[in-house]
TORDO-684573 format. One record per residue (C-alpha): residue number from 1; chain; x, y, z. Coordinates in steps of 0.001 Angstrom, whole numbers. Layout:
! residues N
i=NUM	ch=A	c1=X	c2=Y	c3=Z
...
! end
This chain:
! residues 282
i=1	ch=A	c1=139168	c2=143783	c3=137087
i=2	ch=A	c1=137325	c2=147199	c3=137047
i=3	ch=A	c1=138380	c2=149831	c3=134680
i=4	ch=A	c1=140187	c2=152495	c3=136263
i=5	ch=A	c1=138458	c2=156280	c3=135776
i=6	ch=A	c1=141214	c2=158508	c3=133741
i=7	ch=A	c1=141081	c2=162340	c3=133039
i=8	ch=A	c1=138329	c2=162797	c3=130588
i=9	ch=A	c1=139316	c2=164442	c3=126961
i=10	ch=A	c1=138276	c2=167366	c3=125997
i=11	ch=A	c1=136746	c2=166362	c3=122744
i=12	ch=A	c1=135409	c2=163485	c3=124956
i=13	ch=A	c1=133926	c2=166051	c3=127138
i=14	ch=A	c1=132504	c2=168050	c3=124292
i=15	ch=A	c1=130693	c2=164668	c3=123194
i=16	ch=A	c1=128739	c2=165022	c3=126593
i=17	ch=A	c1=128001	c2=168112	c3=126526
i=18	ch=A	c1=126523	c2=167619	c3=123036
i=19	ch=A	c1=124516	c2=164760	c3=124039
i=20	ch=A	c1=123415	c2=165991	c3=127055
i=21	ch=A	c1=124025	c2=162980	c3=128757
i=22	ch=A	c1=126375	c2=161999	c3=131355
i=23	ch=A	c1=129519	c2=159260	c3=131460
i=24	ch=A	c1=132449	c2=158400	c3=131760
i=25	ch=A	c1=136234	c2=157743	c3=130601
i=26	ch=A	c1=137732	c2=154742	c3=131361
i=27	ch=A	c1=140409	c2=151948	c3=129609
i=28	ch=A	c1=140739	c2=154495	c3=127234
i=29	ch=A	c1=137193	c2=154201	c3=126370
i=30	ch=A	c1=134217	c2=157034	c3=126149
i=31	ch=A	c1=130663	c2=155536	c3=127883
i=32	ch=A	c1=127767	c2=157910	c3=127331
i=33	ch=A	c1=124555	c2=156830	c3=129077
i=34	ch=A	c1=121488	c2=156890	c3=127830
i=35	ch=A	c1=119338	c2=154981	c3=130501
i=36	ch=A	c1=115454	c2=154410	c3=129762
i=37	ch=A	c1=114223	c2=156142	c3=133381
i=38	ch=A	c1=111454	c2=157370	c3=131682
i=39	ch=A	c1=109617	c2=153848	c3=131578
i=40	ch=A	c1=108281	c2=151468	c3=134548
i=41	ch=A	c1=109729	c2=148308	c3=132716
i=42	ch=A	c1=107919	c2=145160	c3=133818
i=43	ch=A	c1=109092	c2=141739	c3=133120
i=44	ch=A	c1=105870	c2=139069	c3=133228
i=45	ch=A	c1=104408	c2=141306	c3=135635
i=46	ch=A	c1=107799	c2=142087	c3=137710
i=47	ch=A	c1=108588	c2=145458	c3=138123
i=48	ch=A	c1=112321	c2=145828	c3=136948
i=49	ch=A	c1=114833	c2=148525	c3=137863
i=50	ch=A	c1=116254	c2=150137	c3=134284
i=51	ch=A	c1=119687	c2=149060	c3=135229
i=52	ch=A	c1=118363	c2=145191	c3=134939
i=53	ch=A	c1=118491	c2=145748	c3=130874
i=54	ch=A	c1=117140	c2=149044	c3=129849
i=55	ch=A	c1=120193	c2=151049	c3=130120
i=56	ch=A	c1=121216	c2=152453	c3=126461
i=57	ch=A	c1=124388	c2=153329	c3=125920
i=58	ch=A	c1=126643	c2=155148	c3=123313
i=59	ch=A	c1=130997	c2=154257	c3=123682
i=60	ch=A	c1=133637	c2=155756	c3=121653
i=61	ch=A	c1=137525	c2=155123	c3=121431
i=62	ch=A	c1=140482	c2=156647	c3=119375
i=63	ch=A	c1=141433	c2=154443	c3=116151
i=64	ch=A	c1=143842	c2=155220	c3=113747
i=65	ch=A	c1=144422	c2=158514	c3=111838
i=66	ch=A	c1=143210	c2=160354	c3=114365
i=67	ch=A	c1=139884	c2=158995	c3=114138
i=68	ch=A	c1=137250	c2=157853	c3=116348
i=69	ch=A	c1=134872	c2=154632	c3=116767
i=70	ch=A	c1=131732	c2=155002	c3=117935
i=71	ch=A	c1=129218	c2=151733	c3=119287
i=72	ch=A	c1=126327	c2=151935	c3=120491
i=73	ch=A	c1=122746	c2=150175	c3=122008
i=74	ch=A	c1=120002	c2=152149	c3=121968
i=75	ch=A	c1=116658	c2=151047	c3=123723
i=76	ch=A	c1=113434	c2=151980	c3=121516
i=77	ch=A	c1=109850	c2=151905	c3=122266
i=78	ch=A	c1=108553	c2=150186	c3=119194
i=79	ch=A	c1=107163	c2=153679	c3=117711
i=80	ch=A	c1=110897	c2=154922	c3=118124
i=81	ch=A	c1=112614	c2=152328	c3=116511
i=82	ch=A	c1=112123	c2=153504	c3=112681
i=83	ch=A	c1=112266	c2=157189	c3=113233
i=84	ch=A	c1=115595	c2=156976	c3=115031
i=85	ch=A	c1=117061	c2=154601	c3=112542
i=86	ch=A	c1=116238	c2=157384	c3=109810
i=87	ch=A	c1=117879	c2=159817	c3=111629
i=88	ch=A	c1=120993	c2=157504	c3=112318
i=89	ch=A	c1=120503	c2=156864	c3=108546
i=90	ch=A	c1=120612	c2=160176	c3=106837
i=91	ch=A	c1=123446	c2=161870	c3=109330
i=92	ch=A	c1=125665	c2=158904	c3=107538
i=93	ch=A	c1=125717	c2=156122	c3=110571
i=94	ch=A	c1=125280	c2=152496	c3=110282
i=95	ch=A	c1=122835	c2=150298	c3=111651
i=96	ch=A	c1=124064	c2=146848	c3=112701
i=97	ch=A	c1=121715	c2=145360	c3=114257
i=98	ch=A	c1=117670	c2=145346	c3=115668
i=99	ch=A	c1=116072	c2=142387	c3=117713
i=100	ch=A	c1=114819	c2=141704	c3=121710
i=101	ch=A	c1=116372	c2=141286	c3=124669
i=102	ch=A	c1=113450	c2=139909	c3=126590
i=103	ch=A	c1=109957	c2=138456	c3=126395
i=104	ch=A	c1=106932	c2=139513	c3=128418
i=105	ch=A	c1=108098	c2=143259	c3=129267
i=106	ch=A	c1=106132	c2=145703	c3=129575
i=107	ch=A	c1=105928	c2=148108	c3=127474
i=108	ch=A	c1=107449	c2=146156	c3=124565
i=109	ch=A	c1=110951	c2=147371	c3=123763
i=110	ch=A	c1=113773	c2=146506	c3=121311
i=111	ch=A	c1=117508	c2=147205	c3=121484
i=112	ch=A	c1=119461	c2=149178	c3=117942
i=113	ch=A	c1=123357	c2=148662	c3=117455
i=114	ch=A	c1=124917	c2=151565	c3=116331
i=115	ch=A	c1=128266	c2=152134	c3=114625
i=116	ch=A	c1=130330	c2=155033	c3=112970
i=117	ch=A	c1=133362	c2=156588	c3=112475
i=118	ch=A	c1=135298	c2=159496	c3=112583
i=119	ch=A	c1=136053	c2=162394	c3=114990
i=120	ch=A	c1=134473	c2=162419	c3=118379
i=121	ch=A	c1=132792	c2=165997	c3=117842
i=122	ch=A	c1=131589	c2=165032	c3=114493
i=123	ch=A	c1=130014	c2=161943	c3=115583
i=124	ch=A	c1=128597	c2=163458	c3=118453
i=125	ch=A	c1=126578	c2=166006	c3=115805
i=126	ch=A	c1=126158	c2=162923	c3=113495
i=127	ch=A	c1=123852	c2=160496	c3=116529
i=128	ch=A	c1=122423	c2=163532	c3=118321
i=129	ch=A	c1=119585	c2=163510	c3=116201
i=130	ch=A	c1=118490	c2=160140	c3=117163
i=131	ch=A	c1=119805	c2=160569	c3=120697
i=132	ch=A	c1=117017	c2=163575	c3=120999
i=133	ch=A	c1=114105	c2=161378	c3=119588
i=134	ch=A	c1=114820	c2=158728	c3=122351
i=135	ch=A	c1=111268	c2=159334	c3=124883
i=136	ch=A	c1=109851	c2=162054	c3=122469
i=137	ch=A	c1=107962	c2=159457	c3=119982
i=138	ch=A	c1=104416	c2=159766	c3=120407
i=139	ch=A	c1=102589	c2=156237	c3=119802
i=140	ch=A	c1=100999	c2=155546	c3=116242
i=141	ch=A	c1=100007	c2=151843	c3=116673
i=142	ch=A	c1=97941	c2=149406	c3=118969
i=143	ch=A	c1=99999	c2=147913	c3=121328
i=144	ch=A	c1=100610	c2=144234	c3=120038
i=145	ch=A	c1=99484	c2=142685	c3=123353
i=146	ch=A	c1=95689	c2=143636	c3=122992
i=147	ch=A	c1=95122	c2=142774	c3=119037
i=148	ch=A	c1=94472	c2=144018	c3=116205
i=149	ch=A	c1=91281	c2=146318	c3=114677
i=150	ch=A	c1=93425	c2=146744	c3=111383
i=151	ch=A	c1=90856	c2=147850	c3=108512
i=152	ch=A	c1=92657	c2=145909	c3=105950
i=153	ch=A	c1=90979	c2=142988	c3=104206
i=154	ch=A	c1=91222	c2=140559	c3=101806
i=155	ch=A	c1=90628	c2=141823	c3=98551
i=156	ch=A	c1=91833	c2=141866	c3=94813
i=157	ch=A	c1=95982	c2=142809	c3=94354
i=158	ch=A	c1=96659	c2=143204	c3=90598
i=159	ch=A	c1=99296	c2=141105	c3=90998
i=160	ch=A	c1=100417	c2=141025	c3=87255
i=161	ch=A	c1=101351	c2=144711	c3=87678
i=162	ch=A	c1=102960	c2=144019	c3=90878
i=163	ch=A	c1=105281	c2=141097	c3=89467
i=164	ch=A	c1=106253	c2=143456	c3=86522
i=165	ch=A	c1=106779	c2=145979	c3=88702
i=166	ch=A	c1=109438	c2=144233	c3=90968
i=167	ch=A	c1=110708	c2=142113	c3=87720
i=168	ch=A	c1=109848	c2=138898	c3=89513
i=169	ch=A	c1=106815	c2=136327	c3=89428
i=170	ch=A	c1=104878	c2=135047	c3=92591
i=171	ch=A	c1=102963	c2=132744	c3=93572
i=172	ch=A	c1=99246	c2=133052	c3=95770
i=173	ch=A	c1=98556	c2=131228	c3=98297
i=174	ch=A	c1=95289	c2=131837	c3=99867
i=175	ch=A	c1=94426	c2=135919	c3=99756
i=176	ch=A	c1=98060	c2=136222	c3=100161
i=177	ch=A	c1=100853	c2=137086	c3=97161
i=178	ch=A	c1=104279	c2=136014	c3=97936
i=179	ch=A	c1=107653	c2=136818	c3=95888
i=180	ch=A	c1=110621	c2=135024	c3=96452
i=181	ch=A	c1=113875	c2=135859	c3=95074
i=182	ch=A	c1=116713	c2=133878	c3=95384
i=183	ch=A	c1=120582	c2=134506	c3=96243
i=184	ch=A	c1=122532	c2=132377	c3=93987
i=185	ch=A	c1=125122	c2=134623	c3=93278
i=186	ch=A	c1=126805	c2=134343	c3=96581
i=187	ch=A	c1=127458	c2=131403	c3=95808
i=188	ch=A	c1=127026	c2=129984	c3=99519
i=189	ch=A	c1=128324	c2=127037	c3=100920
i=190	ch=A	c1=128272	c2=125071	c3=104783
i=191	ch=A	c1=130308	c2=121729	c3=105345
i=192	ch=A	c1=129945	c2=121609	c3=101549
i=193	ch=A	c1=126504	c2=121968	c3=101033
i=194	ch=A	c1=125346	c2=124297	c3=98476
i=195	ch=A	c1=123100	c2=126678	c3=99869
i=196	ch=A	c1=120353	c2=127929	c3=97825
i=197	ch=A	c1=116178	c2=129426	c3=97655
i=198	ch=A	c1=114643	c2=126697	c3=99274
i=199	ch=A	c1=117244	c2=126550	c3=102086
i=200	ch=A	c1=116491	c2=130145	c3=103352
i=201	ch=A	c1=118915	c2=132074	c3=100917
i=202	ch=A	c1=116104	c2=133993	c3=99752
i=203	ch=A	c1=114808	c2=137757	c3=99893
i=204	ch=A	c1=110870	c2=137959	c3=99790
i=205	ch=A	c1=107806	c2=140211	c3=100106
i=206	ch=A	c1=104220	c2=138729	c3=100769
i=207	ch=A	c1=101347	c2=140959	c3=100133
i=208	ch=A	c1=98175	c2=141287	c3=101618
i=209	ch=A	c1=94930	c2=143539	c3=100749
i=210	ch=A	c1=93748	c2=145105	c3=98154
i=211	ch=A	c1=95292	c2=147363	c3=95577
i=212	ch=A	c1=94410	c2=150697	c3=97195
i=213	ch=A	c1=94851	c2=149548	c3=100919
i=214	ch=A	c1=97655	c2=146607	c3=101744
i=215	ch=A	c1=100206	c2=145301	c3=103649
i=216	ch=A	c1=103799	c2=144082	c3=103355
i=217	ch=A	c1=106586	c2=141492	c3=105436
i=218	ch=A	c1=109309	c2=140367	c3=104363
i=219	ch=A	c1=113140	c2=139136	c3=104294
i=220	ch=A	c1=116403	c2=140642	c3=102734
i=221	ch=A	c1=119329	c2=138584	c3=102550
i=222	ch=A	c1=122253	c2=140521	c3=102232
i=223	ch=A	c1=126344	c2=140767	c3=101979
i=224	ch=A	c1=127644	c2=143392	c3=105036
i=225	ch=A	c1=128228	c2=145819	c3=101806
i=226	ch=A	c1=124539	c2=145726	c3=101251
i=227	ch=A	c1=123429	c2=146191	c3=104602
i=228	ch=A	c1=123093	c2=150051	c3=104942
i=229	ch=A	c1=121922	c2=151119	c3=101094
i=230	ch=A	c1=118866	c2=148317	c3=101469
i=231	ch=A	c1=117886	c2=149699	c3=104717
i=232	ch=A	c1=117928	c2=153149	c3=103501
i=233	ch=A	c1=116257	c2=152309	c3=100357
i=234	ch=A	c1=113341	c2=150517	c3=102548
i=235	ch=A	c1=113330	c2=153134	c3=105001
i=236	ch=A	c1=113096	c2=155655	c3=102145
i=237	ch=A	c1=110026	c2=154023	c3=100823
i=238	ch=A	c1=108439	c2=154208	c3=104176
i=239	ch=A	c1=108832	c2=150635	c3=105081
i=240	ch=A	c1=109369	c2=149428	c3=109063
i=241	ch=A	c1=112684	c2=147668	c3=109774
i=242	ch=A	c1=111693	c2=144950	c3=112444
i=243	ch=A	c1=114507	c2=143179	c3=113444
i=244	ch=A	c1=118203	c2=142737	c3=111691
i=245	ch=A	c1=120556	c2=139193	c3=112455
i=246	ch=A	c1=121647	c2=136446	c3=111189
i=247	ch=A	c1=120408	c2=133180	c3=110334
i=248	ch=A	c1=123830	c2=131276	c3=109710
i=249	ch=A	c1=126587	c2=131410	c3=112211
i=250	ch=A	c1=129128	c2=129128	c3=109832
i=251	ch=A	c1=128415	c2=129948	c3=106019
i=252	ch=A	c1=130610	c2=131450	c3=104070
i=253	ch=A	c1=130552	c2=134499	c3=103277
i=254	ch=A	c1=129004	c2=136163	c3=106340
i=255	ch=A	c1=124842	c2=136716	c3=105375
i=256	ch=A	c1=122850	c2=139002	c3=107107
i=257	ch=A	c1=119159	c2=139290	c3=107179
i=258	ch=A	c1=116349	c2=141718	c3=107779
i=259	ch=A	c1=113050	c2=141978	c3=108075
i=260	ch=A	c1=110434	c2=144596	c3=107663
i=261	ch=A	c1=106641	c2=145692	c3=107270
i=262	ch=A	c1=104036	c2=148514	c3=106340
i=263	ch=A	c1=100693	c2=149470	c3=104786
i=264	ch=A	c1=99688	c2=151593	c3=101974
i=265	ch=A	c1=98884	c2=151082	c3=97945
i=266	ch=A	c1=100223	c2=147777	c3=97016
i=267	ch=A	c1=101850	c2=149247	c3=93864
i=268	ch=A	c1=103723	c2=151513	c3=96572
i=269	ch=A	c1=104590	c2=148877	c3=98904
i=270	ch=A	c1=106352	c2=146724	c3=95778
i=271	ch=A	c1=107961	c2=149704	c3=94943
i=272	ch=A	c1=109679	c2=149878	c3=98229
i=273	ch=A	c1=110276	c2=146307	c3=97660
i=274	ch=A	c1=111556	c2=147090	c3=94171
i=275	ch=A	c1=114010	c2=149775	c3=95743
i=276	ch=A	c1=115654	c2=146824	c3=98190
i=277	ch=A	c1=116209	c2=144563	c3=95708
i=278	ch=A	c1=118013	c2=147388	c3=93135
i=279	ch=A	c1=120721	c2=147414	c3=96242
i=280	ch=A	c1=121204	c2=143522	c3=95766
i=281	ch=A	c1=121649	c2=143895	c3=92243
i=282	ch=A	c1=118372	c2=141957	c3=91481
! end
């Protein structure tokens, strides 16, 4: 059954008129929309309407004490994604989630889950931030459908500094340094089975380069606790969050992983590194 439209709050209507944006109140629920017009979206060459997918949205709802919850999916060119997560970041919002919705579209774009609490006209001041850097982002990288040009090369990573810098030994494979640290201490289990390292319970950083120009990937395995201080510490160290999920659906307890990416001095890049792991107790 369709929601039936009910007289819109006024803090609800303040929200709006914060935003900018338009919506509307219905099953006691807040939709603000934040709809990517501003892109032709093709799918493998189809030209798609933004209501097909690209249609961002924020919702809010009252909870108890008085207080608020706010959801959200945002759609993000890729040069959007990490700027607007900072800003969603530092005004004390969570993150929950990063990945695709599609393959083959064109221009490549990724969807952001966003959650918070408290009252409507605080939130509202908390995501506007973001909400304004949505279609303002100018472009820093070569799109990823024509290839790369990327200056970096293989070269000579002091990776004895770089192991005592993040506390943990690697191993080289090829021109490439990779760090794996496992998550033991969770102490996960499925049908039984012990989960461990070499099963994917792992957090890890490969490196790539030279010493004064590299580049970094990697995976965080995390509790829901840890979610939000290792993306801030990564995003505070200048590293690109790529995509947040799941890799387990029936584990217990509940892991969450991310991944994420960037250039610069190796010794800089395994300090970022070095910052994520801190939040994991490592």
């Amino acid at each position: 059954m369709a929601a039936i439209a009910q007289t819109m709050p006024a803090d609800y209507d303040g929200v709006l008129k914060t935003l900018g944006k338009q919506g509307d109140f219905k099953a006691n629920v807040l939709k603000v929309n934040i709809p990517r017009n501003d892109l032709k979206m093709t799918i493998d060459g189809i030209a798609t309407p933004t209501p097909f997918g690209f249609g961002g949205w924020l919702a809010m709802t009252k909870g108890d004490g008085g207080h608020d919850v706010m959801m959200g999916d945002l759609v993000l060119l890729e040069d959007e994604v990490n700027p607007v997560m900072s800003a969603l970041l530092a005004n004390g919002l969570e993150v929950t989630a990063l990945h695709n919705h599609f393959f083959f579209e064109n221009p490549r774009v990724f969807y952001m889950h966003v959650h918070g609490h408290g009252k409507a006209a605080e939130l509202a001041a908390k995501v506007k931030p973001a909400i304004d850097l949505i279609g303002h982002a100018s472009p820093q990288h070569q799109s990823t459908v024509s290839g790369g040009t990327s200056a970096i090369s293989a070269g000579q990573i002091d990776t004895a500094k770089i192991a005592k810098l993040v506390g943990h030994e690697g191993e080289q494979s090829g021109p490439v340094y990779k760090i794996t640290v496992g998550r033991d201490d969770l102490k996960l289990k499925e049908m039984g089975a012990v989960i461990n390292a070499r099963m994917g319970l792992n957090t890890w950083a490969a490196f790539f380069g030279s010493d004064a120009d590299a580049e970094i990937a990697g995976d965080v395995a995390m509790l829901a606790g840890e979610v939000t201080p290792v993306l801030k510490a990564l995003r505070g160290n200048g590293l690109n969050i790529v995509a947040i999920h799941n890799h387990m659906t029936g584990g217990q307890p509940t892991v969450y992983f991310l991944h994420y990416w960037g250039t610069g001095p190796a010794e800089k890049l395994a300090t970022g590194f070095k910052a994520a792991l801190a939040e994991l107790g490592r």
